[in-house]
N, C-alpha and C positions, 0 to 999 in steps of 0.2 A: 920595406916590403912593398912590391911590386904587384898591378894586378898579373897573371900570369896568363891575360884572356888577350886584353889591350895593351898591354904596355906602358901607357901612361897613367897609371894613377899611382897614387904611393899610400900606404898604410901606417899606421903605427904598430900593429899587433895584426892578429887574426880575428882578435872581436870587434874591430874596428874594421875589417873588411868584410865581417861577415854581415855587420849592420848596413854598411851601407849598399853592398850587395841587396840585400831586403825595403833597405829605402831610395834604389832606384837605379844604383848603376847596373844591373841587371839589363836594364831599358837601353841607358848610353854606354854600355861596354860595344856593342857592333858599331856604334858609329864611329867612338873613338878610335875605333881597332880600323874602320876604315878609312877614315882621316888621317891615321897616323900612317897609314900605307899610300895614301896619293901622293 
């Protein structure tokens, strides 16, 4: 499972993405998303 914001992160589950959503990729979902676009 994929983030479906950035693209590069991978999951195992959904409560595995919803944790780490709350412990910070929230912050580095925009940068990855625009890192992975340059």
């Amino acid at each position: 499972m994929r983030c479906s914001a950035c693209k590069c992160t991978r999951y195992c589950s959904k409560e595995c993405q919803a944790r780490a959503w709350k412990q910070g990729h929230k912050q580095q979902c925009s940068l990855l998303k625009k890192q992975a676009g340059a």
